[in-house]
C-alpha positions in Angstrom: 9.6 53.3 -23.8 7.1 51.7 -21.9 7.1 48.5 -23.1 11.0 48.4 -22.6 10.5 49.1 -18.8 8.0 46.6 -18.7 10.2 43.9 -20.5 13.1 45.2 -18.0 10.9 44.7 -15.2 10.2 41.0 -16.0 13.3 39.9 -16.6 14.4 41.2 -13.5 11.3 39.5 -11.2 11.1 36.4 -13.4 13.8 34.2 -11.3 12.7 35.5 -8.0 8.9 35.0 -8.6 8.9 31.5 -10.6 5.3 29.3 -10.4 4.5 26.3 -11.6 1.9 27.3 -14.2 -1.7 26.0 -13.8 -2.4 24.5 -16.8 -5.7 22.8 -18.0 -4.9 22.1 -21.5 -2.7 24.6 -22.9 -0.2 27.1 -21.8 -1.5 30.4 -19.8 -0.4 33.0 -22.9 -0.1 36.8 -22.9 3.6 37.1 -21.8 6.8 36.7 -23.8 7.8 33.7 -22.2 6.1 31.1 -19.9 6.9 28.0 -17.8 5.2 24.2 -18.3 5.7 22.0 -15.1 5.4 18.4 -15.2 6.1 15.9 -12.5 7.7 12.3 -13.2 7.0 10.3 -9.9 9.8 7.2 -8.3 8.8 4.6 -6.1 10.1 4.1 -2.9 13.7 4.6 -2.0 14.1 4.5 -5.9 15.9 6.4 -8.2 15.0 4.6 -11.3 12.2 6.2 -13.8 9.7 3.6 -14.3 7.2 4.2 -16.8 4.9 2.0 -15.7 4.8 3.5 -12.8 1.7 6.3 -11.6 1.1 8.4 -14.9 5.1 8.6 -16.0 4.4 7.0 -19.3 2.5 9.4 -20.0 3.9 12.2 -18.7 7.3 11.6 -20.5 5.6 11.0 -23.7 4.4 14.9 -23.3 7.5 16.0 -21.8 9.4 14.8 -25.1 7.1 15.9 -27.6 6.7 19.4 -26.0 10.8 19.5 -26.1 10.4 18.4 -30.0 8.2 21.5 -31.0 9.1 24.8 -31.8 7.2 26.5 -28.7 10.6 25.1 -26.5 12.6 28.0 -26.1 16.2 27.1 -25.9 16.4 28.6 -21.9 17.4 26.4 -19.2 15.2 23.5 -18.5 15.4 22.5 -14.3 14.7 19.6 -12.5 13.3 19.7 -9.1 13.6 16.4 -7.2 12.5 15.6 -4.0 11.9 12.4 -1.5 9.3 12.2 1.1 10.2 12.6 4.8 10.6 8.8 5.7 14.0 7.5 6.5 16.9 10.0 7.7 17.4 13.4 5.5 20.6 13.2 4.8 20.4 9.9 3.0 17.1 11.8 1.2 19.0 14.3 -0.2 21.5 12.2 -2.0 18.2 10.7 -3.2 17.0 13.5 -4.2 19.9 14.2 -6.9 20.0 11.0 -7.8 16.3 11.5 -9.2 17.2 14.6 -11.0 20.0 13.3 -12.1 18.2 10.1 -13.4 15.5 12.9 -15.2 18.1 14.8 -17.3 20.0 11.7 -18.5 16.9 10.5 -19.9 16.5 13.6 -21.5 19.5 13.7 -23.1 19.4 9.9 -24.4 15.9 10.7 -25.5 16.0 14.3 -26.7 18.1 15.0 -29.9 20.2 18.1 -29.4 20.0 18.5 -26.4 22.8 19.4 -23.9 23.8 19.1 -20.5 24.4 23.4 -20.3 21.1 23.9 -20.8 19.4 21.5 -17.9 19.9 22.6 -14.1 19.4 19.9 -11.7 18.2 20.8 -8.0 17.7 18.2 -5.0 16.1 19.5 -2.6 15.6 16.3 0.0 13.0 15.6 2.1 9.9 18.3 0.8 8.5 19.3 3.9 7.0 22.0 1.9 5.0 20.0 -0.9 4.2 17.6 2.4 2.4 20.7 4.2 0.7 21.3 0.7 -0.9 18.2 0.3 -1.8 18.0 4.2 -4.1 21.4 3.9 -5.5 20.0 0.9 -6.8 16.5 2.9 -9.7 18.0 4.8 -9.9 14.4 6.5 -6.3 14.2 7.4 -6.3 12.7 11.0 -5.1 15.9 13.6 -4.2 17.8 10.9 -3.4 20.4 13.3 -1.2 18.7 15.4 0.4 17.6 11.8 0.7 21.4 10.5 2.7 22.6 13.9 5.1 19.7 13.4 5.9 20.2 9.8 6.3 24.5 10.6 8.7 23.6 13.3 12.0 24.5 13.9 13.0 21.0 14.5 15.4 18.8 12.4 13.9 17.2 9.4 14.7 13.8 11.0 13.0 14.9 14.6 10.1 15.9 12.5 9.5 12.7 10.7 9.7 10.7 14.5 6.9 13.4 16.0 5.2 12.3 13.1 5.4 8.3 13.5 4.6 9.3 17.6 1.1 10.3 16.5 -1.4 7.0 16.1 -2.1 6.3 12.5 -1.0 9.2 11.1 2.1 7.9 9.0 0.5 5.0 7.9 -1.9 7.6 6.4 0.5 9.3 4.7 2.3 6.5 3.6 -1.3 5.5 2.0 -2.6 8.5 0.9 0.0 11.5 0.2 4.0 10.2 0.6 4.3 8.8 -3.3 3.5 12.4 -4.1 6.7 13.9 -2.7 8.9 11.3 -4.4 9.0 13.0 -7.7 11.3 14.9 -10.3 9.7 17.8 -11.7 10.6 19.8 -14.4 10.4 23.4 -15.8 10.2 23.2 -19.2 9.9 27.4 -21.0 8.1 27.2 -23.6 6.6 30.2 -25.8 2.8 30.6 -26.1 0.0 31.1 -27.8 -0.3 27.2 -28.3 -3.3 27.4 -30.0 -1.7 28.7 -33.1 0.9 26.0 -33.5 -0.3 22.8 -35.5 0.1 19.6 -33.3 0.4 21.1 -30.1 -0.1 18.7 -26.9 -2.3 18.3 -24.2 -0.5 18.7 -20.7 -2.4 17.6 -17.6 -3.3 19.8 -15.2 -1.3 21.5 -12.1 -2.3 23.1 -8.9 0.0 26.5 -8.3 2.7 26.0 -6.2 5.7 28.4 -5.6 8.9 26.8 -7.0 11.6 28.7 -5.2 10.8 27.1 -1.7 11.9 24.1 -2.3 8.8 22.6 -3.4 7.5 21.1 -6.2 4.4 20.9 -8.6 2.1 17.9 -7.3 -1.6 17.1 -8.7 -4.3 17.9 -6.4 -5.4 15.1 -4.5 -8.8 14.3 -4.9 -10.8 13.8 -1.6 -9.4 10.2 -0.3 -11.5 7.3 -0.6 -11.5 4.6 2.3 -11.6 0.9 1.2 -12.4 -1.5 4.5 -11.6 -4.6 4.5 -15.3 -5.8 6.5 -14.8 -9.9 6.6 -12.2 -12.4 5.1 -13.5 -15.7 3.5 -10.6 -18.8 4.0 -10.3 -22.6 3.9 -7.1 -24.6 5.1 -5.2 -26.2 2.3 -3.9 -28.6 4.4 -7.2 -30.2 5.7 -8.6 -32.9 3.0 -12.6 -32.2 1.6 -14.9 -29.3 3.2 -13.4 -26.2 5.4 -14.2 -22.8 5.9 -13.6 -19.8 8.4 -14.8 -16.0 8.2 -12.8 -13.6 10.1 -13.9 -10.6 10.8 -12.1 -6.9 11.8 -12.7 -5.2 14.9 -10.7 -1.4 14.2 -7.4 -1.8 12.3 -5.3 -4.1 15.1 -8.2 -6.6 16.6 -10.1 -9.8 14.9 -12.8 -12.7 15.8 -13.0 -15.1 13.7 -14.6 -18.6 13.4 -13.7 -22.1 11.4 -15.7 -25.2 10.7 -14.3 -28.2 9.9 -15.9 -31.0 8.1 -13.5 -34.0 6.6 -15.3 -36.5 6.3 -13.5 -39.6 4.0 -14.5 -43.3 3.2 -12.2 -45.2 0.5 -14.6 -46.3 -2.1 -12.9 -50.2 -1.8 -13.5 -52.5 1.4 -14.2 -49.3 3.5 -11.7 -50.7 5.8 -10.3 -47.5 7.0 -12.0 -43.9 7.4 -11.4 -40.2 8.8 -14.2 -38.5 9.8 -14.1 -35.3 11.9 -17.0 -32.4 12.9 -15.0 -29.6 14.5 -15.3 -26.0 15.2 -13.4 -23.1 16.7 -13.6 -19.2 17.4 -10.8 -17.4 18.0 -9.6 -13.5 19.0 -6.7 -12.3 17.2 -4.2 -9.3 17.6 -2.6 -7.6 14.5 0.9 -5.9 15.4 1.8 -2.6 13.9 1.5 0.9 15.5 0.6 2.7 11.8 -1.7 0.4 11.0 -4.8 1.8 8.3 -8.2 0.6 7.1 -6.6 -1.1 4.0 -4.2 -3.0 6.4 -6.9 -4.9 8.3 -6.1 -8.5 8.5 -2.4 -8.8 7.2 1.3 -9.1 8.8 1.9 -10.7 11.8 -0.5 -11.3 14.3 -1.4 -13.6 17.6 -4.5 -15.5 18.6 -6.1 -17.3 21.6 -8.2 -19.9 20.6 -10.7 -22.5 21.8 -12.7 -24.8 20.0 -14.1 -28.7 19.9 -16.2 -31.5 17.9 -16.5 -35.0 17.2 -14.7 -37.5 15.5 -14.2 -41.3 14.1 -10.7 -42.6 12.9 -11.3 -46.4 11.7 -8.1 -48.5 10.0 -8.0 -52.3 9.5 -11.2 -52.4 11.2 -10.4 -50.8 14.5 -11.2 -47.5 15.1 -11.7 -44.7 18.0 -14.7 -42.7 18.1 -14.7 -39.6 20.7 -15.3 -35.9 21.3 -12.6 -33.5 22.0 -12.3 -29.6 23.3 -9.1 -27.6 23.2 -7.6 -24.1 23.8 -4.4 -22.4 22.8 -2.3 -19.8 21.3 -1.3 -19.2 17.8 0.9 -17.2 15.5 -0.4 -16.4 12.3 1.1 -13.9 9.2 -1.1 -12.9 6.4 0.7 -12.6 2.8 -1.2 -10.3 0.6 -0.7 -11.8 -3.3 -1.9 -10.6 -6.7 -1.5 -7.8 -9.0 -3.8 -5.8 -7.0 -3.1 -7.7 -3.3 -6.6 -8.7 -3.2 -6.0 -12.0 -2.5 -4.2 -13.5 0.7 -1.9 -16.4 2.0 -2.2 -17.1 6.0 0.5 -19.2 7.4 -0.4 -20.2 11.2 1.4 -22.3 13.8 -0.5 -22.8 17.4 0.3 -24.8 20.2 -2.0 -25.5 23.0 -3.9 -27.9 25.2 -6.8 -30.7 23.7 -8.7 -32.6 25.8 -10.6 -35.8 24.0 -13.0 -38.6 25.4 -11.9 -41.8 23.4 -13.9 -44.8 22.8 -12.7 -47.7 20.9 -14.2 -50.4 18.6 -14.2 -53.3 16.1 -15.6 -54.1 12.8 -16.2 -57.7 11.8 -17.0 -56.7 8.3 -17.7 -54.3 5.8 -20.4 -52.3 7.2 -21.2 -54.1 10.1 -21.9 -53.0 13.3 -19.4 -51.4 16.0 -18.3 -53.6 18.7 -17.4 -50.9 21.4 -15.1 -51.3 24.2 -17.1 -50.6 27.5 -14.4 -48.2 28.7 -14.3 -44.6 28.0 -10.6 -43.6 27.7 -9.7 -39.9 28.3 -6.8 -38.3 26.8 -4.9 -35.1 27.6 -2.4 -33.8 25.4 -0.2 -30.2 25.0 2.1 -29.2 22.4 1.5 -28.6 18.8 -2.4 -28.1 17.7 -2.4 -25.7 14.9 -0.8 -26.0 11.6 -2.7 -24.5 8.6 -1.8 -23.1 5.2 -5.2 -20.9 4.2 -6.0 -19.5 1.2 -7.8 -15.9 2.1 -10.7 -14.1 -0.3 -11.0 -10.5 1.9 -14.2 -8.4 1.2 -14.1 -4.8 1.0 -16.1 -2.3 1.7 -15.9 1.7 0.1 -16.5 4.8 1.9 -17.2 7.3 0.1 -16.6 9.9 2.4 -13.3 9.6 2.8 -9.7 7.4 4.2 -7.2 5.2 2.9 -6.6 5.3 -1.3 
């Protein structure tokens, strides 16, 4: 009698009381019936299951062969999708189904038998819940209390998100560190234990305990977040013939200095009748726009710069040349194009316009390496307009912290 009221009893509280399970390798056993969560993660403002994506490849892999084993009880499966709070709710939510919705077709292309009666779909938009989850779990998460009122608010989900941008640095935090998290499908999948006894059982990964009936889903615990600072950038101007260099170097996530030498210096190897020779330098402050911007965003987008700089230089051609030193000082826009697999590497595209001032002196040559006959009179030459134009090729160095920041 006993064991009936007991039996009753859980299948009375089950629906109301429904956890992820925490799992660390097999099933939590010791009751008729439990529940496996795994999580299948989009990228942004996507709907499409990419298996290449985070750990999905994997995760589906056990997701199917846990459906192909006896220990799958024929219940109802349920797919939780969510999308993270950027971009207006309303558009999230139809995002949301669109993910579960994208989960349980694949399931029943993949999964023999299996029919749509038996797999409950649930969007529940914008997871404000998981969001608050992951914040307490981030014991560096920048005014994490100011964060924690916003999120338990009464305000509209979209009013929330905008408090959230208001507050320097914090979104591009979360966009770094926690947002991929909440754009996920997860699902519930009963199974019935012990596994231990069943040959061929799988492996699931393990999940932190989360209550599913609040609207939030099962997310991996995030391990303590790492920073990675870009401390200097190495580049050289692909436009400027033989030896150039610069090293730029951060100052916080929005400000720069930076300094370039110059050094083309090119004889023909026939007649030498013509040359370009040029000894310049130039240092140069530079602001990055962006209100969000993070430690990993150091040195790329758009940005301005006031610049001075000067050197020395010899232009010869038919035997005349001008030899002369020149200063100059100007303005320039610059925008940084991270490239590679990884976005290690950089393309900066910079157009400046400014003033140069140059002291000219002219000459002759008689011959092939003969002496200069100089003109006596020193010419001086002022010019504005157009100074800058460089295509750079960009080798940042980074720096970890340990202790913490950006992933």
């Amino acid at each position: 009698m006993n064991k009936v009221v007991v039996v009753l009893l859980a299948a009375v509280a089950f629906p109301a009381s429904l956890f992820c399970a925490v799992n660390t390798g097999t099933v939590e056993t010791g009751s008729v019936r439990d529940t496996s969560a795994l999580s299948v993660y989009f990228r942004f403002d996507s709907a499409k299951i990419d298996t290449s994506y985070m750990e999905n490849g994997v995760t589906l892999d056990t997701v199917l062969a846990l459906l192909s084993k006896p220990y799958f009880t024929h219940d109802t499966l349920t797919i939780t999708a969510a999308a993270s709070p950027d971009g207006k709710s309303g558009y999230n939510l139809i995002l949301s189904r669109r993910r579960a919705e994208s989960v349980r077709d694949y399931l029943l292309r993949s999964v023999p038998g299996l029919t749509a009666d038996r797999i409950r779909i649930d969007a529940v938009g914008e997871d404000w819940a998981g969001l608050k989850s992951l914040v307490l779990k981030d014991s560096r998460f920048p005014n994490r209390e100011i964060v924690l009122d916003i999120i338990d608010s009464d305000h509209r989900d979209d009013t929330k998100e905008m408090s959230l941008r208001a507050i320097p640095g914090v979104f591009g935090y979360l966009i770094k560190n926690h947002l991929y998290y909440l754009r996920s499908a997860t699902l519930a999948i009963p199974v019935r234990p012990p596994f231990d006894s069943i040959p061929g059982s799988v492996t699931l990964p393990p999940y932190v305990e989360i209550p599913a009936g609040g609207g939030s889903v099962a997310y991996p615990a995030p391990a303590e977040p790492e920073i990675r600072k870009l401390v200097a950038a190495f580049r050289t101007n692909l436009l400027v013939p033989a030896m150039n260099a610069g090293l730029e170097v951060p100052i916080g996530n929005s400000w720069s200095v930076a300094a370039d030498y110059y050094f083309p210096w090119i004889w023909p190897p026939k007649q030498n009748r013509w040359c370009v020779e040029l000894l310049g330098w130039s240092l140069e402050g530079r602001y990055w726009f962006g209100r969000d911007r993070t430690a990993e965003d150091r040195l790329s987008g758009h940005s301005v710069g006031l610049y001075a700089g000067g050197g020395y230089y010899d232009f010869e051609k038919d035997w005349k040349g001008v030899q002369g030193e020149y200063m100059n000082v100007g303005v320039d826009y610059l925008y940084a194009l991270p490239v590679g697999r990884k976005k290690n590497l950089r393309f900066e595209f910079t157009l400046g316009v400014g003033y140069i001032r140059s002291w000219v002196r002219p000459y002759e040559v008689k011959h092939e390496y003969g002496d200069l006959i100089k003109d006596t009179q020193e010419k001086r030459v002022n010019w504005f307009g157009p100074t800058k134009l460089a295509v750079s090729f960009v080798v940042p160095i980074y720096m970890k912290d340990k202790k913490g920041g950006a992933r």
